[in-house]
C-alpha positions as CSV (number, residue, x, y, z in Angstrom):
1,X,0.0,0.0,0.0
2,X,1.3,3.7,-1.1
3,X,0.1,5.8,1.7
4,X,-0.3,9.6,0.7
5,X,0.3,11.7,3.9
6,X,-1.9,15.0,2.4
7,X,-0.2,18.4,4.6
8,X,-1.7,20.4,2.0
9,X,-4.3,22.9,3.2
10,X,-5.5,25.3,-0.2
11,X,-7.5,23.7,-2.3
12,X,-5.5,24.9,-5.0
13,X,-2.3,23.7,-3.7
14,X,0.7,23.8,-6.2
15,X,2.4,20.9,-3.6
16,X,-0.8,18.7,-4.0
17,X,-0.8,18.9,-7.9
18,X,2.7,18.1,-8.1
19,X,2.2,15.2,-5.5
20,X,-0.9,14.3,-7.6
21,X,1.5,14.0,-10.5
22,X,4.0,11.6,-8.7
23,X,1.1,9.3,-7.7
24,X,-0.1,9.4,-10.9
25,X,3.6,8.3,-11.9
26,X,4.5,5.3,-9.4
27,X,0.8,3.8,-10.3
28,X,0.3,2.4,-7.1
29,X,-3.0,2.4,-5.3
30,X,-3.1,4.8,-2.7
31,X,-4.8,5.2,1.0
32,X,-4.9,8.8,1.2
33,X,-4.1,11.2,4.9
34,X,-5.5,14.6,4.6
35,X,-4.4,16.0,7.5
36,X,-6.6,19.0,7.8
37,X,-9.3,16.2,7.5
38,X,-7.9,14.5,10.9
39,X,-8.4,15.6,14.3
40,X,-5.5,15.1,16.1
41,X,-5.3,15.0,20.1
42,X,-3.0,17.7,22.1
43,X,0.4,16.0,23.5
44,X,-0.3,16.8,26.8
45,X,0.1,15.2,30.1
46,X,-3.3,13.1,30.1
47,X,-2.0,12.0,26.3
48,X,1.3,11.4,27.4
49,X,0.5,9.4,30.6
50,X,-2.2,6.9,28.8
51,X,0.6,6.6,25.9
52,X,3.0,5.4,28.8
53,X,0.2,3.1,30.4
54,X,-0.6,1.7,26.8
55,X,3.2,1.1,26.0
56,X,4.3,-0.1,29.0
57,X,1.5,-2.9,28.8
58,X,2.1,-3.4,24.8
59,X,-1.0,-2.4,23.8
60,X,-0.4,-1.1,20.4
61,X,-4.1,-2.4,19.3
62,X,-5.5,0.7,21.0
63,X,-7.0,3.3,18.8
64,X,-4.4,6.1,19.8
65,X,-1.9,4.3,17.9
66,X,-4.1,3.8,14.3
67,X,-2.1,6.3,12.9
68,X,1.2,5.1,13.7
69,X,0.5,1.7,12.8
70,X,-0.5,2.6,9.4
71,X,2.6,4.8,8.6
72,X,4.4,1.3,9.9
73,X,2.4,-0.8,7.7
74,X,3.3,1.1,4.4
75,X,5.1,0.0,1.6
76,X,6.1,3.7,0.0
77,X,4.9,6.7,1.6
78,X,4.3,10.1,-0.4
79,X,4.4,13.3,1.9
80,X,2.9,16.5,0.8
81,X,3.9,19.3,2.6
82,X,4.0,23.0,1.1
83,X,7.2,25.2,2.9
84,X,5.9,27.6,5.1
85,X,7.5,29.5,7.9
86,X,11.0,28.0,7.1
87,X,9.1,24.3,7.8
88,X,6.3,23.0,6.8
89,X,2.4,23.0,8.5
90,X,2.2,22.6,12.0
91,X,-0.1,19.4,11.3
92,X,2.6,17.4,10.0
93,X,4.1,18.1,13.4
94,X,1.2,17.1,15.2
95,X,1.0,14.3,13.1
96,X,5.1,13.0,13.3
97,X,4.3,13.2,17.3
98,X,1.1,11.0,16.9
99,X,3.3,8.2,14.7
100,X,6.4,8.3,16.9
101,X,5.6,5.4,18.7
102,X,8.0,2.8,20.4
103,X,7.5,-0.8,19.6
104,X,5.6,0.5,16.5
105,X,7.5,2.5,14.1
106,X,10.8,2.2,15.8
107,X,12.2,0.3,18.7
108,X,15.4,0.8,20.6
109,X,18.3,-1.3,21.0
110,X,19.7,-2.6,24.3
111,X,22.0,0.3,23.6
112,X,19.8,3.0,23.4
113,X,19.8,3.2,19.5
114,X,16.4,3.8,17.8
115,X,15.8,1.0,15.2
116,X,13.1,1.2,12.2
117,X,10.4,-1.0,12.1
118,X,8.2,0.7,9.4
119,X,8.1,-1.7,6.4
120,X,8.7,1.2,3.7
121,X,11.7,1.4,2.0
122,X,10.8,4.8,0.6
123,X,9.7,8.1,1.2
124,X,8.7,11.0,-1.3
125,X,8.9,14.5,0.4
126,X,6.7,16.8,-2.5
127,X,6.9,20.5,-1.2
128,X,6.6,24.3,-3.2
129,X,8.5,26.9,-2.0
130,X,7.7,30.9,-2.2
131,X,10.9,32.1,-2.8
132,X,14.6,30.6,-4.2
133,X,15.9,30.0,-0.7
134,X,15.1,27.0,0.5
135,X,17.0,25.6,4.0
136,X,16.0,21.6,3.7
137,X,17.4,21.0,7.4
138,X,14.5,22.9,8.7
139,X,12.0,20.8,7.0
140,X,12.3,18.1,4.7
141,X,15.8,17.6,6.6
142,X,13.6,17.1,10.0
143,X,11.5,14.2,8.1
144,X,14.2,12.9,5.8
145,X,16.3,12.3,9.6
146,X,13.1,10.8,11.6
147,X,12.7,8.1,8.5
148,X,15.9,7.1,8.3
149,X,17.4,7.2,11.8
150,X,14.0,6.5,13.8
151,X,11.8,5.0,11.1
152,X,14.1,2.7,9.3
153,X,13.2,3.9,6.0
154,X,16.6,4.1,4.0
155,X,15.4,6.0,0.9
156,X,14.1,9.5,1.3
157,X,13.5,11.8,-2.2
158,X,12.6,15.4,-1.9
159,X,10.6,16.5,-5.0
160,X,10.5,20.4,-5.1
161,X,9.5,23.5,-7.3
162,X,10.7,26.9,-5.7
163,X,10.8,30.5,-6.8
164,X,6.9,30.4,-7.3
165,X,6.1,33.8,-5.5
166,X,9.0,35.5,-7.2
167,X,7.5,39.0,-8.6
168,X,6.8,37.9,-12.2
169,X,7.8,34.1,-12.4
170,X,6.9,31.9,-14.8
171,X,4.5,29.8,-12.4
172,X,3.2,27.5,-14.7
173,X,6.4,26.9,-16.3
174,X,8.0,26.2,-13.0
175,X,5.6,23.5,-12.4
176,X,5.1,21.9,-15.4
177,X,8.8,21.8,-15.4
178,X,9.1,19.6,-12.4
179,X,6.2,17.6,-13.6
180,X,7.9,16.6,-16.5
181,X,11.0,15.6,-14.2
182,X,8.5,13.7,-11.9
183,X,7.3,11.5,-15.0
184,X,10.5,11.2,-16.5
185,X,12.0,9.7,-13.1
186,X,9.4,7.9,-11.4
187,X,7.0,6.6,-14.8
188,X,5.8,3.1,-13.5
189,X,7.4,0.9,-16.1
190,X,5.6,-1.6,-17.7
191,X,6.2,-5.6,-16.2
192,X,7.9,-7.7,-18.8
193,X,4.9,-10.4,-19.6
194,X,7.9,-13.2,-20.3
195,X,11.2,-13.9,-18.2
């Protein structure tokens, strides 16, 4: 399963259209996440002490942890997230703290070193940016180190179109630009029918 982790929040989302275009692309079904769609519970001391109580007993069946055993249970996960504020929307933050989960999508070792145990093997980060200057620590570099140090997930892409609020840019050409890289690179190919 290709899950689709949906951080967009305009309808008209220039990061949505190009994700739309890379799903389009890998031809996998997809279980979409819109975010804005999902009601997310505050991580505060009542969430935090049934979380303890839940994983101290290994209870990972309880509803609190759906989301995380989803994100776990992916094959290839697709995150759309446009760049705001020099990071992304604060619901893919609420969101990362719902999923970070031990003995779910990570574990750690008797040393003290988080291991993966998400099944994916890759992750797609689709994001837009504003302007030509785009620090990826402060966002995709956040996600891109939680997949593969916490998450076990050893491939992380970013797919991105920037300089789109630049006074008089070529919008349209931007995009359709890094659509046509999107196809070009990731175009399902077609199964050979004989061996």
């Amino acid at each position: 399963m290709l899950l689709f982790i949906n951080a967009c929040v305009r309808a008209d989302s220039r990061t949505k259209r190009l994700a739309d275009c890379l799903l389009t692309a890998l031809g996998e079904p997809v279980a979409e996440l819109r975010l804005a769609d999902v009601t997310l519970p505050p991580v505060d001391e009542a969430f935090l002490q049934k979380r303890d109580q839940l994983l101290a007993a290994q209870d990972y069946a309880d509803p609190m942890f759906d989301l995380a055993r989803q994100f776990a249970a992916a094959d290839t996960i697709v995150l759309a997230a446009p760049f705001w504020d020099l990071s992304f929307p604060a619901a893919l933050k609420a969101y990362l703290e719902q999923i970070n989960v031990v003995g779910v999508t990570f574990r750690y070792t008797p040393e003290g070193v988080p291991e993966g145990l998400c099944r994916a093997k890759k992750l797609y980060y689709v994001t837009t940016v504003g302007g030509d200057d785009f620090p990826e620590a402060f966002g995709f570099g956040y996600v891109e180190a939680l997949a593969k140090r916490f998450y076990g997930i050893p491939e992380v892409e970013l797919i991105k179109a920037t300089g789109l609020d630049i006074w008089g840019a070529p919008v349209e050409e931007i995009l359709c630009a890094c659509e046509e890289e999107i196809q070009t690179n990731h175009h399902k190919k077609e199964k050979r029918k004989w061996k």
